[in-house]
C-alpha positions as a Markdown table, in Angstrom:
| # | Residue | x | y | z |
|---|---|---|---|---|
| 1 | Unk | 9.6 | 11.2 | 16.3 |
| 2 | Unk | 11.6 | 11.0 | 13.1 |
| 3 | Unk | 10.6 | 8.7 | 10.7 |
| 4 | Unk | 14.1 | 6.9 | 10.9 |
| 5 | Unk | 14.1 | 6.1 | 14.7 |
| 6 | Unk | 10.1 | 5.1 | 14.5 |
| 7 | Unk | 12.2 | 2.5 | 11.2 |
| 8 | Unk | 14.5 | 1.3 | 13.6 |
| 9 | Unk | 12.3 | 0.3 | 16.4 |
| 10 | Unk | 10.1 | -1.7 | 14.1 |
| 11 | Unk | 13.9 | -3.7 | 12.4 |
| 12 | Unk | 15.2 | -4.0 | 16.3 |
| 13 | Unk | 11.7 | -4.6 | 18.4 |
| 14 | Unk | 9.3 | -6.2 | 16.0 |
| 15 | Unk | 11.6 | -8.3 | 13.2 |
| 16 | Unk | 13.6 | -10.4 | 15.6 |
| 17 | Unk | 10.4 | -12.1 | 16.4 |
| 18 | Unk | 9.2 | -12.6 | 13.3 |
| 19 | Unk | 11.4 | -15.8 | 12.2 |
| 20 | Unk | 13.6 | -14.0 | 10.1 |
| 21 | Unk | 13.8 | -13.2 | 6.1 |
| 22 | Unk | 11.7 | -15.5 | 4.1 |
| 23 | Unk | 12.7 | -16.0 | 0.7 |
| 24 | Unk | 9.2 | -17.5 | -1.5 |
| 25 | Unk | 11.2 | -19.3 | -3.7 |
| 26 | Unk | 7.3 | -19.3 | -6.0 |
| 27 | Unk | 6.2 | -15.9 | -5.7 |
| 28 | Unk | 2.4 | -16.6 | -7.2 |
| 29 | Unk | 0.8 | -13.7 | -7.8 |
| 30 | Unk | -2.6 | -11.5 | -7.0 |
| 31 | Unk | -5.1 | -13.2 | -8.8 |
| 32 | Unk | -3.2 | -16.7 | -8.9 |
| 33 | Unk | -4.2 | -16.6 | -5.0 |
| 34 | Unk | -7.6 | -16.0 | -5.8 |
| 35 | Unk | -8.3 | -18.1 | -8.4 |
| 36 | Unk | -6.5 | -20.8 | -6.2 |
| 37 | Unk | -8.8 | -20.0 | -3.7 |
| 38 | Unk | -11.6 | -19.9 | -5.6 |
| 39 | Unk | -10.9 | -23.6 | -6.8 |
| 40 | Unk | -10.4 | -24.6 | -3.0 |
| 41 | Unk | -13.7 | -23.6 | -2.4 |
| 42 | Unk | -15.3 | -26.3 | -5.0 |
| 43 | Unk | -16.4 | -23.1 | -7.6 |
| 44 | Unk | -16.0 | -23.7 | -11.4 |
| 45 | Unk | -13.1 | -20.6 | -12.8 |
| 46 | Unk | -13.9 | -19.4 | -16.6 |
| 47 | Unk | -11.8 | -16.8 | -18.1 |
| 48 | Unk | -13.8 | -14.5 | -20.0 |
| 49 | Unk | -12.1 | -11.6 | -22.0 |
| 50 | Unk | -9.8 | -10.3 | -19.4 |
| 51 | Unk | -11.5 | -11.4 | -16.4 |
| 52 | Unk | -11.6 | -14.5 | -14.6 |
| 53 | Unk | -15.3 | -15.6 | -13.0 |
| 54 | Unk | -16.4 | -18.1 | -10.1 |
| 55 | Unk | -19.5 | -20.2 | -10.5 |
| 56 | Unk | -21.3 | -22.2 | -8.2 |
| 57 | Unk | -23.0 | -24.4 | -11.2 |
| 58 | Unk | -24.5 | -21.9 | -13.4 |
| 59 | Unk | -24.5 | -19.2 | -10.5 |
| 60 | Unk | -22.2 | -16.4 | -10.9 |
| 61 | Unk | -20.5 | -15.9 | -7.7 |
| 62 | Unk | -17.9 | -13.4 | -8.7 |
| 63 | Unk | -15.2 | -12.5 | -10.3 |
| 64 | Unk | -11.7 | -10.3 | -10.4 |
| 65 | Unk | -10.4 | -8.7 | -13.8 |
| 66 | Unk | -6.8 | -6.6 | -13.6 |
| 67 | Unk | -6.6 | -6.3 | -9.8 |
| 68 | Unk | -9.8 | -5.6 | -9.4 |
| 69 | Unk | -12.9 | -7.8 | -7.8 |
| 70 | Unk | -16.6 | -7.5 | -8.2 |
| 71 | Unk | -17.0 | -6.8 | -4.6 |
| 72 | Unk | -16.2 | -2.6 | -5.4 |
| 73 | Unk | -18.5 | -0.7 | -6.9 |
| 74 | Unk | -17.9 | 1.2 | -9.8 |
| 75 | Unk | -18.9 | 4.5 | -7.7 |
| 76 | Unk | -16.1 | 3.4 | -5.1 |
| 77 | Unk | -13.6 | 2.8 | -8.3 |
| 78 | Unk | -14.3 | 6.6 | -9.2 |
| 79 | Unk | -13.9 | 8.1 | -6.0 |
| 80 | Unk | -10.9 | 6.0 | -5.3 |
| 81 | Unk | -9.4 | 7.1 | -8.4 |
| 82 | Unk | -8.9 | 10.6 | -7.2 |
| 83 | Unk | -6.8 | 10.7 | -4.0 |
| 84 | Unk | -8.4 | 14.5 | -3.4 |
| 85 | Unk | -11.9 | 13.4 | -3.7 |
| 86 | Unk | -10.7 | 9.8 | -1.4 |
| 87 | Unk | -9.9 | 12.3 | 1.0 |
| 88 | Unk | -13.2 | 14.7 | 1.2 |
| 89 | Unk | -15.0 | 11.8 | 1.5 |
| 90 | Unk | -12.6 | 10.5 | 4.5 |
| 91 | Unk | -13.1 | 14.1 | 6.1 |
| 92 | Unk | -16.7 | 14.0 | 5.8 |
| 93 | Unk | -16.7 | 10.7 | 8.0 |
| 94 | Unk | -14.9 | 11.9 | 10.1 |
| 95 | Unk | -11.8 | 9.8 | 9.3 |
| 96 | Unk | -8.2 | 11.8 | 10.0 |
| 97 | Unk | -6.2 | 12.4 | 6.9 |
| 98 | Unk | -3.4 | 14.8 | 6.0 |
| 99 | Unk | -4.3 | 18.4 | 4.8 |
| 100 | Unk | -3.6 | 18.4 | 1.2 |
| 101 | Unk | -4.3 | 20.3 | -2.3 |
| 102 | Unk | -4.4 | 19.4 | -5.4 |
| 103 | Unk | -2.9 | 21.9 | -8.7 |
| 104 | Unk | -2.6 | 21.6 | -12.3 |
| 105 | Unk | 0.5 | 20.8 | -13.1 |
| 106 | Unk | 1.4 | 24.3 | -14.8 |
| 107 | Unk | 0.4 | 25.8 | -11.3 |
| 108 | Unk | 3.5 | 25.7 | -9.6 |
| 109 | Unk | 3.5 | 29.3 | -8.5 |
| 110 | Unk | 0.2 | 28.4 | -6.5 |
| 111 | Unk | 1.9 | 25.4 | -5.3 |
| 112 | Unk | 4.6 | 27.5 | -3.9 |
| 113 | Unk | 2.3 | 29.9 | -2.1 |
| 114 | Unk | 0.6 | 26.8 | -0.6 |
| 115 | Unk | 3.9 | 25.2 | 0.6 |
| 116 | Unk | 5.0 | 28.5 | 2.5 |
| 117 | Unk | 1.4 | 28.9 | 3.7 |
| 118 | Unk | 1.5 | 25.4 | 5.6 |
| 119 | Unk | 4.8 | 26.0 | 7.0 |
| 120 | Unk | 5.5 | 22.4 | 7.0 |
| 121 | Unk | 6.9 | 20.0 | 5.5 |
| 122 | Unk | 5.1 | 18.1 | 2.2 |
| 123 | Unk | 4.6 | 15.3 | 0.3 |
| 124 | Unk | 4.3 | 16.6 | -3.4 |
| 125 | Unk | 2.8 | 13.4 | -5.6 |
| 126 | Unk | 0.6 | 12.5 | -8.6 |
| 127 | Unk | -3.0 | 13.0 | -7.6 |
| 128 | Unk | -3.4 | 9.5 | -9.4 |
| 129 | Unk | -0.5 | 6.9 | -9.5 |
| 130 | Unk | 0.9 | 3.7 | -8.2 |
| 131 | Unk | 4.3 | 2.1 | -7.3 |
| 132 | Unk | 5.6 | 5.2 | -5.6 |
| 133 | Unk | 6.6 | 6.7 | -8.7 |
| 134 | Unk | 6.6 | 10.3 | -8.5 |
| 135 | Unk | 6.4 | 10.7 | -5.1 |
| 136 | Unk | 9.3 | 13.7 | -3.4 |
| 137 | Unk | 8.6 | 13.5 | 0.8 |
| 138 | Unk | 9.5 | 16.1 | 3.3 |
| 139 | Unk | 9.5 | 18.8 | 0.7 |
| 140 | Unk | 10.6 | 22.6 | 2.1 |
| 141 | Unk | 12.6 | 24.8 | 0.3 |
| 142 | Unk | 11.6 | 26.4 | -3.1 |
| 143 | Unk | 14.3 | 24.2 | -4.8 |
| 144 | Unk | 13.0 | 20.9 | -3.2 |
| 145 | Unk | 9.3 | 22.1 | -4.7 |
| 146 | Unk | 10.8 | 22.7 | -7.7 |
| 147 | Unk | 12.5 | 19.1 | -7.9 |
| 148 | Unk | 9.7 | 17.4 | -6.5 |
| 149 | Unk | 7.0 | 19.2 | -8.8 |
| 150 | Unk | 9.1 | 18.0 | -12.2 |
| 151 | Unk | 9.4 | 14.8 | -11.1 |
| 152 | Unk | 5.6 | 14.6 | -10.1 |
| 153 | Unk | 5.0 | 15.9 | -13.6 |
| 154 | Unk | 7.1 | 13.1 | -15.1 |
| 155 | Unk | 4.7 | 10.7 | -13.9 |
| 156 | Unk | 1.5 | 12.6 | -14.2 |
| 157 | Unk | -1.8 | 9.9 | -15.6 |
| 158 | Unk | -4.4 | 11.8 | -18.1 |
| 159 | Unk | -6.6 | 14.3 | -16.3 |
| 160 | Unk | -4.2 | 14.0 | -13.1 |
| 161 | Unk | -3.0 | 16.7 | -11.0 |
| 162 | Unk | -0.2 | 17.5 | -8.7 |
| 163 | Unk | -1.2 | 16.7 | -4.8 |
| 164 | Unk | 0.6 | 18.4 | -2.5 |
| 165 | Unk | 0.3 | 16.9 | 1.1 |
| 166 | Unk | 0.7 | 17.6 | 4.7 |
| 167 | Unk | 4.3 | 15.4 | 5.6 |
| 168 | Unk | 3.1 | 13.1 | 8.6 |
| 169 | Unk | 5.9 | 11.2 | 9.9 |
| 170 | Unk | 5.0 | 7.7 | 10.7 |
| 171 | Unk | 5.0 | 3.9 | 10.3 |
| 172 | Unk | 3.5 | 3.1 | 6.7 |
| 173 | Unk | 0.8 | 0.4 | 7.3 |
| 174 | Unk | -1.3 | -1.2 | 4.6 |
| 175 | Unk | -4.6 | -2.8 | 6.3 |
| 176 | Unk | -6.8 | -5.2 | 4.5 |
| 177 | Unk | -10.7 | -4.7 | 4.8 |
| 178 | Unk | -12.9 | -7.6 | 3.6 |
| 179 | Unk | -16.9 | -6.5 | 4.7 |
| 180 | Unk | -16.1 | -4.5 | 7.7 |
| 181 | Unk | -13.1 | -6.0 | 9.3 |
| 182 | Unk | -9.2 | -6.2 | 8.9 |
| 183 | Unk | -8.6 | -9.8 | 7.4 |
| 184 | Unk | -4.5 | -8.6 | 7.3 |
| 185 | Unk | -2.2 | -6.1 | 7.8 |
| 186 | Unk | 1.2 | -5.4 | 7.0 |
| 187 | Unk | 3.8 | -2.1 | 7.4 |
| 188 | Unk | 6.1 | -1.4 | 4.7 |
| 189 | Unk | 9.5 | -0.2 | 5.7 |
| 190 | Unk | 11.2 | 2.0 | 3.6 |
| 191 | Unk | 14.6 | 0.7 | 2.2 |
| 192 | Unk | 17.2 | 0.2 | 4.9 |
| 193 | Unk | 20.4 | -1.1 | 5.8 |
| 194 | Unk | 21.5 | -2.5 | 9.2 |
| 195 | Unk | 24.9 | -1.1 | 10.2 |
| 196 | Unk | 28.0 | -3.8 | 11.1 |
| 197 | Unk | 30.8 | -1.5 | 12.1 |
| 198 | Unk | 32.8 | -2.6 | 9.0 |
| 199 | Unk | 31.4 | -2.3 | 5.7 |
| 200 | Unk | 30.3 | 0.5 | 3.5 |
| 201 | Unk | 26.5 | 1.6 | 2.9 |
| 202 | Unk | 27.3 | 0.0 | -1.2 |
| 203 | Unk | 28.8 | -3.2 | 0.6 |
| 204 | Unk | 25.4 | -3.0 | 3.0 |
| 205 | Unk | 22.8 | -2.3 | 0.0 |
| 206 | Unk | 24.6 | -5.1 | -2.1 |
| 207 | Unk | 24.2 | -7.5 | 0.5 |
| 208 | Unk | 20.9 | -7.0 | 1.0 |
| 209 | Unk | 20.1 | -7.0 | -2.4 |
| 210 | Unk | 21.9 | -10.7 | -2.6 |
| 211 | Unk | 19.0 | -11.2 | -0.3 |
| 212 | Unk | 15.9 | -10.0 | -2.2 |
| 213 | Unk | 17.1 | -12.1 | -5.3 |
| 214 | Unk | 16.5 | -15.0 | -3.1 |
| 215 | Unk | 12.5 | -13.4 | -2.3 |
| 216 | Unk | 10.5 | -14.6 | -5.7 |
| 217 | Unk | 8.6 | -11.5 | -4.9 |
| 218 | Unk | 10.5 | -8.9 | -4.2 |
| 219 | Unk | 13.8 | -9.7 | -6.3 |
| 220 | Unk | 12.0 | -7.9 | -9.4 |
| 221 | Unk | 12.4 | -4.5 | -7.5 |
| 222 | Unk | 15.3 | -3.0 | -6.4 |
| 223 | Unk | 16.7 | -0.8 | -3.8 |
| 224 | Unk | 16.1 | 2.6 | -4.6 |
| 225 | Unk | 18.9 | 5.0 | -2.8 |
| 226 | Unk | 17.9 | 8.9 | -2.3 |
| 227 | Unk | 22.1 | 10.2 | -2.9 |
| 228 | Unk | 20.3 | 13.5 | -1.5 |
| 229 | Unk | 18.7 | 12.0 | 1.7 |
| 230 | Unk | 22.3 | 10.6 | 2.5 |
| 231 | Unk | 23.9 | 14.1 | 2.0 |
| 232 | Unk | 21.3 | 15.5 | 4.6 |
| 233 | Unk | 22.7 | 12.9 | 7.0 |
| 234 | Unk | 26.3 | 13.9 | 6.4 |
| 235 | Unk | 26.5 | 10.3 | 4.4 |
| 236 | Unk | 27.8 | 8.9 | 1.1 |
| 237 | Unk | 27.6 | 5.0 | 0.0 |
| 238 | Unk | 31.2 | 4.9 | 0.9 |
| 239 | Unk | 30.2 | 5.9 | 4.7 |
| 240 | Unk | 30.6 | 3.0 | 7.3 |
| 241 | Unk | 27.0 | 3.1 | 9.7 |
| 242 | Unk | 28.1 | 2.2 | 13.1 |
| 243 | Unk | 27.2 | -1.2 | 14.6 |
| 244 | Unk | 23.6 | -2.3 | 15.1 |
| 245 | Unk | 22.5 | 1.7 | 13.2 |
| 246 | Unk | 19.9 | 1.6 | 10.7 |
| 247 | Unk | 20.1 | 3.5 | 7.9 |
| 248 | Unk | 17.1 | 4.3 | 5.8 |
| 249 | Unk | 18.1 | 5.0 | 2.4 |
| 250 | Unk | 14.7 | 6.5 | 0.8 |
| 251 | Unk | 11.7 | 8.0 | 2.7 |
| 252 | Unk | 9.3 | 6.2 | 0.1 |
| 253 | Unk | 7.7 | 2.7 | 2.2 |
| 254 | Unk | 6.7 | 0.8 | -1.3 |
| 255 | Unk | 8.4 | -2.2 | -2.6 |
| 256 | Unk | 8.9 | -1.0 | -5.8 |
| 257 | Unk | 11.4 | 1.5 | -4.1 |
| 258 | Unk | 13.3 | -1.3 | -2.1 |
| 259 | Unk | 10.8 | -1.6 | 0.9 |
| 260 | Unk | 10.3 | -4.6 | 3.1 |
| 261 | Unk | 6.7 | -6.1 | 3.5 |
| 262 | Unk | 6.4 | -7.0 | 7.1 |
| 263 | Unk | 2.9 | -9.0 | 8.2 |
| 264 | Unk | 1.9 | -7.0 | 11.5 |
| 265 | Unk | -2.0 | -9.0 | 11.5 |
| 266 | Unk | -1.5 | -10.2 | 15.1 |
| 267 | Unk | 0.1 | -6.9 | 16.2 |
| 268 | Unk | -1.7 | -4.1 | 14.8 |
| 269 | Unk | -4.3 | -2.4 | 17.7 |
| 270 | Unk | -8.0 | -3.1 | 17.7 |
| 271 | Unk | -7.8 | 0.8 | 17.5 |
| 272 | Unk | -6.1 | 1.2 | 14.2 |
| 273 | Unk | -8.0 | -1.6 | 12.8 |
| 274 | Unk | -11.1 | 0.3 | 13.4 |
| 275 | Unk | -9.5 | 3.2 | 11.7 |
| 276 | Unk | -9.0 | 1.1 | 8.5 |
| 277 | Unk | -12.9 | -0.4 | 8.4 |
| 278 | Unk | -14.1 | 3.3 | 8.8 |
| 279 | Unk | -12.4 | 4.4 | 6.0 |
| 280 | Unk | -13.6 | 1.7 | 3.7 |
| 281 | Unk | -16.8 | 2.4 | 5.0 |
| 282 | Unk | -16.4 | 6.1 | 3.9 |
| 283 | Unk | -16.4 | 5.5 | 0.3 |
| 284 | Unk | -19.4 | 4.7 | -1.4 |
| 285 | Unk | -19.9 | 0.6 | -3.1 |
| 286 | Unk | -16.1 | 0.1 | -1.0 |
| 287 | Unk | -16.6 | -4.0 | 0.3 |
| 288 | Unk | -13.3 | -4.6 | 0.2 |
| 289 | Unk | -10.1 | -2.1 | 0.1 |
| 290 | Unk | -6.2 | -1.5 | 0.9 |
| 291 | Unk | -6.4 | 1.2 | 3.5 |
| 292 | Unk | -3.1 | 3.0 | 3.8 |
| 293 | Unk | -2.8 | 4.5 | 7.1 |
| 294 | Unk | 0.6 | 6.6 | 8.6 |
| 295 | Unk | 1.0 | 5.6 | 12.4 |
| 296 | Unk | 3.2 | 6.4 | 15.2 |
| 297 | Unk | 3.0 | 3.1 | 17.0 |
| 298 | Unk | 1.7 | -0.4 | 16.3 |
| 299 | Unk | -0.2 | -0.1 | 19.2 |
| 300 | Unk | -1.6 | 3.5 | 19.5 |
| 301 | Unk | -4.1 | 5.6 | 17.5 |
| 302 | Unk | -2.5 | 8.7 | 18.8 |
| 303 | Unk | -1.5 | 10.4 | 15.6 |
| 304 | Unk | -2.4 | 8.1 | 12.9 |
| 305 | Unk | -4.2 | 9.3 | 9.7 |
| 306 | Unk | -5.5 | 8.0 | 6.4 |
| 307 | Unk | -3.6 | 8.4 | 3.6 |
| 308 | Unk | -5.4 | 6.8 | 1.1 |
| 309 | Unk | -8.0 | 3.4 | -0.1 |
| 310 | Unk | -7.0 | 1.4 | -3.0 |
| 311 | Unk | -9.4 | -0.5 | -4.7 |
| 312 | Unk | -7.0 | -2.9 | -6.6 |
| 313 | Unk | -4.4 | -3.7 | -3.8 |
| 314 | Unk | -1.9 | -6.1 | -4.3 |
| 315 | Unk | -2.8 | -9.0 | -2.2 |
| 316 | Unk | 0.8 | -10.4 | -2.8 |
| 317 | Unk | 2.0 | -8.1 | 0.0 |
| 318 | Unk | 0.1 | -9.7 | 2.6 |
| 319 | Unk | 0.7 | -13.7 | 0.9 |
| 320 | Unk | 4.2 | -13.3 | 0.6 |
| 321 | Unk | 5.4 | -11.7 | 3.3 |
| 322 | Unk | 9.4 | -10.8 | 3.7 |
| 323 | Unk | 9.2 | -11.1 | 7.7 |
| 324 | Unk | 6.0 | -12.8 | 9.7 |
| 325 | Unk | 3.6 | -14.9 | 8.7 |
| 326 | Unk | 1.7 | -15.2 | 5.4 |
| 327 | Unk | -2.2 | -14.4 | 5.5 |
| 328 | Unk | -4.9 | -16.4 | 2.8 |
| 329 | Unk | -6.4 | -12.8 | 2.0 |
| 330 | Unk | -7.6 | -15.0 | -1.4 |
| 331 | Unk | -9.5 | -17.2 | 0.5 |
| 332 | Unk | -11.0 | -14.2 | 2.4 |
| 333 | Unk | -11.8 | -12.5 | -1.0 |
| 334 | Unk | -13.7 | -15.3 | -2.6 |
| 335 | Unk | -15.5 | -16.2 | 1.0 |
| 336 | Unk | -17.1 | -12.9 | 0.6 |
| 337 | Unk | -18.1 | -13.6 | -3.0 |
| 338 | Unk | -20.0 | -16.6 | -1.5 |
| 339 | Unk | -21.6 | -14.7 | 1.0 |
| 340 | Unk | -23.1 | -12.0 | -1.1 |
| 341 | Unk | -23.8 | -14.2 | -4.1 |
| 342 | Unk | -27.4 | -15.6 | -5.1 |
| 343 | Unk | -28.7 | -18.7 | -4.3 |
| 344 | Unk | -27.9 | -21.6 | -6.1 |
| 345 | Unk | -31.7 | -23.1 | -8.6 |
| 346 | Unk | -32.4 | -26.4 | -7.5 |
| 347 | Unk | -33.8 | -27.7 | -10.6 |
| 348 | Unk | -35.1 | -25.0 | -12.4 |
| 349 | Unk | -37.9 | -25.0 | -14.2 |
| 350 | Unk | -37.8 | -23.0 | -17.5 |
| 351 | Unk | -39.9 | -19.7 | -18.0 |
| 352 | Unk | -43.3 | -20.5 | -19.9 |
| 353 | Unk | -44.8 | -18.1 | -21.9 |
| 354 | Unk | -47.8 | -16.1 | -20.8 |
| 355 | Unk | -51.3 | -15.7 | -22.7 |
């Protein structure tokens, strides 16, 4: 099923019951909600360098610095690092992902032989990136590899490559994994416009956009229209979508790129939960992780693969959601750090030296 119809069911079947748009007039951010939680929790916060620490007295509990929490290993941060070596390590557990190659950047000719080898559509991408940024989807023709390869390169990180990827068409989902289990889960919809009948795809985006200024957290990033997607659809942003239509203006689901968060915690199948904790569990020192998964239901593993783990995921996606109901991942974060931490020294008694 197109990726655009699989869209629409989850804007027409899923949203209405959701309680409409919600607008986080304080956005917070990532490690404000788990420092706050942190502080809930009665543990004493010191900011050290650029890290922030949790003690229970003089008992290091944890501790997050730049996204990223003491409860990944560095080993896990490595592999993590490298979405080719993310996914050997998902293959070797068994754990579905895309088929996929990574090339130097100055390989394109290779990259071209792979492309026509497949005989499907690709994803071309950094091999190392956030945000979406470099990211071409359902890739074909020599030109489109072309495009897609330069604007890959644009974005390329030291010691990155170019990944080019299998194109599964699906539901994007970002699942949470805190110590073996799915503490929250939300899909990300690409950028979309509901049609009315009467205005214009501009008049559409604009509106919507009036919207996301309203969202503390998504009002920084704005909606990202793919002119050439609309031209494969016989559309311009002067074209008038029919009633109740949605049209989805970019194939990249990341809020960076005009995508909507939507919490699906309560919805998502024990089955694709299971899927998540499996591919946390396949990366080495991996406690907790955002596991990207590509679905074709909410409710069915049928189809669905791993795309990738992120070690440093944004927790403000599942606190602030645009549509559902917000989920204390925070809390869930430092819980863990309690669990795992040592025990607190009831009156210590200090070392005495040996004869």
């Amino acid at each position: 099923m197109p990726t655009s119809l699989l869209v629409a069911g989850i804007v027409k079947s899923v949203l209405p019951t959701l309680g409409g748009f919600r607008e986080h007039r304080n956005a917070g951010g990532h490690t404000a909600f788990i420092l706050d939680a942190a502080r809930r929790r009665g543990l004493r916060t010191v900011d050290i360098g650029m890290g922030h620490y949790f003690y229970r007295g003089d008992v290091l509990v944890g501790g997050t610095r730049q996204m990223l929490t003491s409860l990944v290993s560095s080993l896990a941060v490595s592999a993590c690092n490298s979405k080719a070596v993310t996914k050997d390590l998902l293959r070797a557990s068994g754990v579905a992902t895309p088929r996929s190659r990574t090339f130097q950047a100055s390989a394109l000719d290779l990259g071209l032989e792979y492309v026509d080898s497949v005989a499907v559509p690709v994803v071309v991408k950094p091999s190392r990136g956030a945000g979406g940024q470099g990211v071409t989807c359902g890739v074909q023709t020599v030109e489109e590899l072309h495009d897609a390869w330069a604007r890959a390169s644009e974005h390329l990180l030291p010691s990155a490559s170019i990944l080019v990827e299998e194109h599964v068409v699906g539901i994007d989902v970002r699942a949470y994994v805190v110590a073996g289990r799915v503490v929250a889960a939300a899909t990300r919809l690409p950028a979309y416009v509901v049609g009315d009948g009467r205005r214009s795809i501009a008049e559409l985006v604009e509106e919507k956009s009036a919207l996301r200024a309203r969202n503390a957290y998504l009002r920084r990033m704005e909606i990202v229209v793919d002119q050439a997607r609309l031209g494969r659809l016989g559309m311009t942003m002067s074209s008038i979508p029919a009633a109740d239509s949605v049209t989805v203006l970019n194939e990249t689901a990341n809020l960076h790129q005009g995508g909507e968060n939507v919490d699906v915690t309560t919805i998502l199948s024990e089955g694709l939960k299971d899927i998540a904790v499996r591919a946390a569990a396949a990366i080495p020192g991996l406690a907790v992780a955002g596991i990207d998964l590509l679905v074709q239901s909410l409710h069915s593993v049928e189809g669905a693969v791993v795309l990738e783990a992120n070690t440093k995921a944004n927790i403000s996606v599942h606190h602030l959601p645009a549509h559902g109901q917000p989920v204390d991942v925070g809390a869930a974060l430092v819980d863990e750090m309690i669990r795992t931490a040592p025990p607190a020294v009831e009156d210590p008694t200090p070392p005495t030296a040996r004869d």
